[in-house]
Each structure stands twice: as structure tokens, then as C-alpha cells.
C-alpha positions as CSV (number, residue, x, y, z in Angstrom):
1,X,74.1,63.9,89.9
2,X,73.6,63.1,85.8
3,X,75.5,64.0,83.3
4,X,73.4,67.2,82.5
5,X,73.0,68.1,86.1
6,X,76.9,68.6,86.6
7,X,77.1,70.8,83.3
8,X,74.4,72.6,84.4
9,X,75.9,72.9,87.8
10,X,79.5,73.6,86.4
11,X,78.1,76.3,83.9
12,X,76.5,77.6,87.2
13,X,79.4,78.0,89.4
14,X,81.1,80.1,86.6
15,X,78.0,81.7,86.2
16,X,78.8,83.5,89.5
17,X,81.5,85.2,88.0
18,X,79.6,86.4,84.7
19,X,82.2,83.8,82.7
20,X,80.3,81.6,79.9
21,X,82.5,78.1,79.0
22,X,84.1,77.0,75.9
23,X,83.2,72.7,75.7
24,X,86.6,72.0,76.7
25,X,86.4,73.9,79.7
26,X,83.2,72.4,80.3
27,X,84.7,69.3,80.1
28,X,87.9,70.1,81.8
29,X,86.1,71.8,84.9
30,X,83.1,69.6,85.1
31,X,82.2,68.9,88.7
32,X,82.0,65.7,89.8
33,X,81.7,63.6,86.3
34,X,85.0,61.3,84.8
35,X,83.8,61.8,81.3
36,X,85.2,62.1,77.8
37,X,84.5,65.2,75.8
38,X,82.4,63.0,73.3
39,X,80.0,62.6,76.0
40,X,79.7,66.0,77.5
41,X,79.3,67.6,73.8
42,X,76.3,64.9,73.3
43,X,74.8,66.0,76.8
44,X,75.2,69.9,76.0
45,X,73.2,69.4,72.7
46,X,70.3,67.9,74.5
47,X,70.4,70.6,76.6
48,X,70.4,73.3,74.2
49,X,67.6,71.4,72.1
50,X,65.6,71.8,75.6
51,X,66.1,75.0,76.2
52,X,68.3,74.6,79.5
53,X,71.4,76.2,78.0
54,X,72.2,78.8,75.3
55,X,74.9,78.5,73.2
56,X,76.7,81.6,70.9
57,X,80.2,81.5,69.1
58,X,81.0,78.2,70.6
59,X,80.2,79.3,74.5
60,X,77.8,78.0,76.5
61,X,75.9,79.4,79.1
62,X,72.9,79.6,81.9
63,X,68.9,79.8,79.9
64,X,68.6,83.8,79.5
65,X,72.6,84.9,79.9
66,X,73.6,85.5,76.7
67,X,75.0,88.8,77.3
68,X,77.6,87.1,79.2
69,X,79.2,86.3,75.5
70,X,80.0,89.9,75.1
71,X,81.2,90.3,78.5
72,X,83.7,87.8,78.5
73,X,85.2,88.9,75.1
74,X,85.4,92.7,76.5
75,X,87.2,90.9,79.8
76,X,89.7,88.9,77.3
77,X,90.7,92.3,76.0
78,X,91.3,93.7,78.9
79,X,93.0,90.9,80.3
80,X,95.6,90.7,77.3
81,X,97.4,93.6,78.5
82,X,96.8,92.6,82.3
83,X,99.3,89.7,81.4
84,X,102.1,91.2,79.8
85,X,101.9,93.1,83.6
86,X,101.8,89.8,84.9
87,X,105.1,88.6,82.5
88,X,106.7,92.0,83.4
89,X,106.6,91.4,87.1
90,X,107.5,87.6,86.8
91,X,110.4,88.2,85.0
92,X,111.6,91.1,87.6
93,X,111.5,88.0,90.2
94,X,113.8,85.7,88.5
95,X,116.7,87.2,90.4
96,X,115.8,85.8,93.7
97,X,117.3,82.7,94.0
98,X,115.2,81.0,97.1
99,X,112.1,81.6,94.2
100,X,111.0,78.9,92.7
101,X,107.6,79.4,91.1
102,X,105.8,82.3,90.1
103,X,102.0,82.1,88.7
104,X,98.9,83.9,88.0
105,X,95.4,83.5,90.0
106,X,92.5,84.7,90.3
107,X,90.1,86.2,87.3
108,X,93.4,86.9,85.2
109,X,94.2,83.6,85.0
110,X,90.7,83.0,83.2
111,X,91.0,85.8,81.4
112,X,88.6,87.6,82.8
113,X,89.2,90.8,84.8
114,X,88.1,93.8,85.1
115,X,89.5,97.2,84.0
116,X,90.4,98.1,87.5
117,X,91.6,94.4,88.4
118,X,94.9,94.2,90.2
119,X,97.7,91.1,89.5
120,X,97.4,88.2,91.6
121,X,100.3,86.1,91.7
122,X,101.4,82.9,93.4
123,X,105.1,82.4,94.7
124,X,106.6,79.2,96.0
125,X,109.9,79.7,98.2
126,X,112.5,77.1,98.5
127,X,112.2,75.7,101.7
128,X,112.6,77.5,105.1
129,X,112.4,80.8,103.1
130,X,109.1,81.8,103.1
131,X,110.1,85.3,104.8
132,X,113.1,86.0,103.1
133,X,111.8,85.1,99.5
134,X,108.4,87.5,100.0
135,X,111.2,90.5,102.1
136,X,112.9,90.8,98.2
137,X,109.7,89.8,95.6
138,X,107.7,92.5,98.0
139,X,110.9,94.7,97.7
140,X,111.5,94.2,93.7
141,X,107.9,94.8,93.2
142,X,107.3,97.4,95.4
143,X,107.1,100.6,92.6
144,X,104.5,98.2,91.1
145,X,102.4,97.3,94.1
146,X,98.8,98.1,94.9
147,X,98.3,100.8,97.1
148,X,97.3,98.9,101.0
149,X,94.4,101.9,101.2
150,X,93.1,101.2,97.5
151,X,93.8,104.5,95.9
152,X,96.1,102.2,93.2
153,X,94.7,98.7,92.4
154,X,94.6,98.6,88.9
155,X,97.5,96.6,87.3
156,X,99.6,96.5,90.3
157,X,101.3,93.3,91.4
158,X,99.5,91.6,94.8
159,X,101.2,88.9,96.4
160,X,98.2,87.4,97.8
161,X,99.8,83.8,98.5
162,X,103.0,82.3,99.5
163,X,104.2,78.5,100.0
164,X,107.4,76.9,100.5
165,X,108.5,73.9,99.2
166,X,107.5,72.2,102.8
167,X,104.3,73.1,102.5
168,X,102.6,73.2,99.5
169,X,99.9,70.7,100.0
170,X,96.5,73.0,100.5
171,X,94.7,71.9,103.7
172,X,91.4,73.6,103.0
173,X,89.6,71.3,100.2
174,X,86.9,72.1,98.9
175,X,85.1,73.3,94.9
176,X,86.1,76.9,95.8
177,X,90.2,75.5,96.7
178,X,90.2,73.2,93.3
179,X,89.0,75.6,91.5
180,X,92.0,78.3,92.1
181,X,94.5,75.1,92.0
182,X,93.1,74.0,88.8
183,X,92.7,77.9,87.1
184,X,96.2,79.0,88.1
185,X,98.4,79.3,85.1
186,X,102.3,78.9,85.7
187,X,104.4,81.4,84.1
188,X,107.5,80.0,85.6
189,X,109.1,77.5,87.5
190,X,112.7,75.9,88.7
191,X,113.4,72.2,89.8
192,X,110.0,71.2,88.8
193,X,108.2,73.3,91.4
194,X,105.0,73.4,89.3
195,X,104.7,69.2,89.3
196,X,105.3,69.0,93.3
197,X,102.6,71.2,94.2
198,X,100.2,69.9,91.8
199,X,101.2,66.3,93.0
200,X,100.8,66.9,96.9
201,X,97.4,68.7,95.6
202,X,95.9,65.9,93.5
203,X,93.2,65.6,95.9
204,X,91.5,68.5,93.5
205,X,90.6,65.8,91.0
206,X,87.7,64.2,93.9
207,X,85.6,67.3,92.6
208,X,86.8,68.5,89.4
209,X,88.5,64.6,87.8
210,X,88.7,65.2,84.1
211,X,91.0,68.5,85.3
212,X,94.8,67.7,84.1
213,X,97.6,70.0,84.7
214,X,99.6,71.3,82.5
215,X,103.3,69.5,81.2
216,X,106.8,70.3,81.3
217,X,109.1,72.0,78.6
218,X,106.9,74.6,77.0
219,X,105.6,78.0,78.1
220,X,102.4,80.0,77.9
221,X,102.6,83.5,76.2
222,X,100.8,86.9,77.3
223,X,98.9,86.4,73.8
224,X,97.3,82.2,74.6
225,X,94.2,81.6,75.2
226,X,94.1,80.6,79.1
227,X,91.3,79.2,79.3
228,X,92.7,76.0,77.3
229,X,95.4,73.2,79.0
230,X,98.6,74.2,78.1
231,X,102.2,73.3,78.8
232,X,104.2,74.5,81.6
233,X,107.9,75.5,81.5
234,X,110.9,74.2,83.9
235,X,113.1,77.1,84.0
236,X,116.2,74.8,85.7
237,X,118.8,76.3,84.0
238,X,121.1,77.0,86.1
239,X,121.9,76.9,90.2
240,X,122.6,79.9,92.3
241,X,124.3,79.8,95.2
242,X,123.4,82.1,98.4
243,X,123.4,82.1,102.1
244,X,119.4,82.7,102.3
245,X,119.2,79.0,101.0
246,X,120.6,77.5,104.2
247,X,117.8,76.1,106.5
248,X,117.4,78.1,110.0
249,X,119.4,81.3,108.2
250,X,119.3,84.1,110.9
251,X,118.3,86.3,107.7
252,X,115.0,83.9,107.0
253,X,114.5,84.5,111.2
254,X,115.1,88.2,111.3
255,X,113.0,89.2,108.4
256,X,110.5,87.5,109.7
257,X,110.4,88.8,112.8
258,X,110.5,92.5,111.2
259,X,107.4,91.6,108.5
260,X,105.4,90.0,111.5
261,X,105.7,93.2,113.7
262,X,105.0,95.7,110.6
263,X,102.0,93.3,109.9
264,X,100.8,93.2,113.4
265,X,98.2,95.9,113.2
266,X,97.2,95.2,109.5
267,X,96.4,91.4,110.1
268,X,92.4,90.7,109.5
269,X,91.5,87.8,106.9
270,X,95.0,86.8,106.6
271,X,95.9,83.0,107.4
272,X,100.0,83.3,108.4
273,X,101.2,79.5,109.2
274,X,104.6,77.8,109.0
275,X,105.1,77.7,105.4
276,X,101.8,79.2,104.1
277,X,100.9,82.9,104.0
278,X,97.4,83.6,102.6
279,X,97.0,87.3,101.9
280,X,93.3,87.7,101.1
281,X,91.2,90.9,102.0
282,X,87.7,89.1,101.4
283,X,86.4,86.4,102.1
284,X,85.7,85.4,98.7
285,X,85.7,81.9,99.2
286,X,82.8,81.4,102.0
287,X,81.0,83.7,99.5
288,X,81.6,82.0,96.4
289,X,80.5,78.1,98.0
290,X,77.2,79.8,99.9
291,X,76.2,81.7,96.3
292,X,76.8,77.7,94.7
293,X,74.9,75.9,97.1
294,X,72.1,78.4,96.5
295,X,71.9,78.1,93.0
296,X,72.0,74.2,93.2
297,X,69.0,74.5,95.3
298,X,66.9,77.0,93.3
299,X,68.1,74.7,90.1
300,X,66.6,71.7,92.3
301,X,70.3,69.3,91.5
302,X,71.8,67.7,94.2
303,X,75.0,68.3,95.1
């Protein structure tokens, strides 16, 4: 694949969710190229000069999708207030002490969701707490959740994936997988939970390897732009003490057992492991891969 194919293919794979790039997210997500930004913005110039890509207000898109422009500007609006949700519900979580990362996936983490979006959010446990740490965020959150029969989605909180701190590396890898690694945006962390999980996860860079994640000590606000690389914060101020942090607790094993049997007739898509709990209603993914491989094809690039 050349230079031009991958932007071509990148700007294709986001043009499955209607979302036009900026030329450092072109460069940050660019599938399959180690390049400088020098040499993409050279590449996307030829490309516009021959009428393969349009460009408009410094985003770049698919020949003929210029109304994606607009779209994506509506979607930032509505995702500005989406986040302070997202910040709301974050900061509700910091009492639990087995927490130690909370983030934000999905199309809010690219700014781009729709009115009637819910919140996704990511939660890593301490270890051997899965259960007990998704028991209380599930019971803090609760006034705020979306509705399980879809009568309330918009803006609620949906705690669509868990990990503990034994198992954060992602077995599934694939574009779809480093794509929601590399999009998730930290909004806090404790004991540099944020730089373990990216580090067991590096495998992400085979498809997307000018991607970098983002550093310690700062933190993003409800008003950045997403979209850019930004600094993460380590929120390891302080230790708290508690009986649900001792390995094998008989709480982590009762609560379990009481969220697996209220579960039992709900289960479809879900993936339930060890220390992994995948809460996803569609498959999104298997969609998402066919609908690229299609366009590659049609496109005539090789993958």
C-alpha cells in the first residue's frame, strides 16, 4: 500500500462513520504507514490537486463528501455537552476505591455523537475486583443509566466495558480493536493505570504506528478538542484502604455470583471472561471491518 493509498484508505474507514479528518489525525490514525506529518501533508496535496480528496476548513475527506464538514461540526456541538455528562459521571466514581481508571469510548470520544447518543465509558478495576468494582459504579450511576429496553438512551452513562488490572491486554486485534484503544480519551486514572493498559496493548501500533498515547500529569477538559493527542492525568493522590481490595474477598465472590444470575437471561453479544466484561448490544465490530474491506475493494487498494 503507498503512501496515498493508506490516506485514502484511512479517510475511508472514518468515512463509515460520516467523520472527515483534521492532517494530524490523518497522520496520527494512518493505517499501516510510519510516516512524518511532512510527508502525509505533501501526499494529501497531490491528492486534492487530483481530485481524489476534498479538502474544507482544514478537513479532509472522500471525492464528493463534503457535507460531512458540516456534520461533524453539528456532532462537536452536540458532543460538548455529552462530556461534561461524561465528567459528571466520572467524578461520581472516584469514591470507589478498587477503581482505577475511568474513560470515554466510542463516537464521544471523537466528538462525534449523535443527539440521542448515550455515554460510553471504560472502567479498569484493581485486580480480582472486577465484580465488586462494576456492583458500586453500576450502583452510583444507576439514576443516570440508560434504560436496558431503550426508552432512555440519550446522555445516560453505559458501562459497556470492564477490565482488571490482570487483564487488560485485548486478545481480539484487529483495525476495528486499535481503533477504540487508540480513540479512547482518559479522564482519569490512579497508580498509572492508563500507561499499563496502553503498554500490554502496544500491539495497536502493527496497524495504526504513528498512533502515540497520551502522557502523564495533565488532564483533558469537557471544552478540548479530542480529536488532538493530549496529556493524560495520574490521579495518585492518595491510598484508600478497604476490604474489597483483598484478592479472593468473599464480597468480589458473592457479588458475582448475584450479577451473573440477574444477567443470566439478558446475556446475548456479551463476552463475560475472568477479568474482562464486554457489554456490547451490536455487533459493531464485524460490521464496521466487512463495510472496510468493501470499500478497499470498490477503491481497488490492497489491504
Amino acid at each position: 500500500m503507498t503512501l496515498s493509498q493508506a490516506i485514502i484508505s484511512t479517510l475511508s474507514y472514518y468515512d463509515i462513520f460520516n467523520y472527515p479528518l483534521k492532517i494530524e489525525q490523518i497522520h496520527q490514525y494512518l493505517i499501516s504507514q510510519k510516516v512524518n506529518i511532512l510527508q502525509v501533508q505533501k501526499s494529501i496535496n497531490q491528492l486534492i490537486n487530483t481530485n481524489q480528496i476534498g479538502a474544507d476548513d482544514n478537513y479532509f475527506y472522500l471525492k464528493n463528501r463534503s457535507k460531512l464538514v458540516l456534520l461533524r461540526k453539528q456532532r462537536n456541538r452536540i458532543s460538548k455537552a455529552k462530556l461534561k455528562r461524561a465528567y459528571f459521571f466520572a467524578d461520581i466514581l472516584k469514591v470507589i476505591p478498587t477503581l482505577k481508571l475511568v474513560a470515554i469510548s466510542g463516537a464521544l470520544a471523537m466528538e462525534n455523537s449523535h443527539k440521542n447518543d448515550d455515554i460510553d465509558l471504560v472502567l479498569v478495576s484493581s485486580d480480582l475486583t472486577i465484580w465488586t468494582t462494576r456492583f458500586f459504579s453500576n450502583l452510583l450511576l444507576l439514576p443516570f443509566k440508560r434504560d436496558p429496553d431503550g426508552k432512555k438512551v440519550a446522555d445516560r452513562a453505559c458501562l459497556n466495558l470492564f477490565l482488571d488490572e490482570s487483564g487488560l491486554k485485548i486478545k481480539t486485534q484487529n483495525l476495528y480493536i486499535a481503533h477504540e484503544i487508540s480513540q479512547m480519551k482518559l479522564i482519569w486514572d490512579r497508580d498509572g493505570a492508563y500507561q499499563k493498559f496502553i503498554g500490554t496493548n502496544r500491539w495497536i501500533n502493527k496497524y495504526l504506528p504513528n498512533w502515540e498515547p497520551q502522557v502523564a500529569n495533565s488532564k483533558c477538559s469537557p471544552g478540548e478538542d479530542l480529536a488532538k493527542p493530549r496529556k493524560m492525568v495520574n490521579r495518585n493522590t492518595f491510598k484508600i484502604y478497604s476490604p474489597f481490595t483483598i484478592h479472593h474477598s468473599p464480597v468480589e465472590t458473592f457479588l458475582k455470583k448475584v450479577q451473573l444470575w440477574y444477567m443470566r437471561s439478558k446475556i446475548t453479544t456479551e463476552t463475560i471472561g475472568k477479568n474482562q466484561l464486554f457489554f456490547h448490544p451490536q455487533d459493531t465490530e464485524k460490521w464496521v471491518i466487512e463495510e472496510y474491506q468493501k470499500r478497499l475493494i470498490k477503491l481497488g487498494i490492497q489491504d
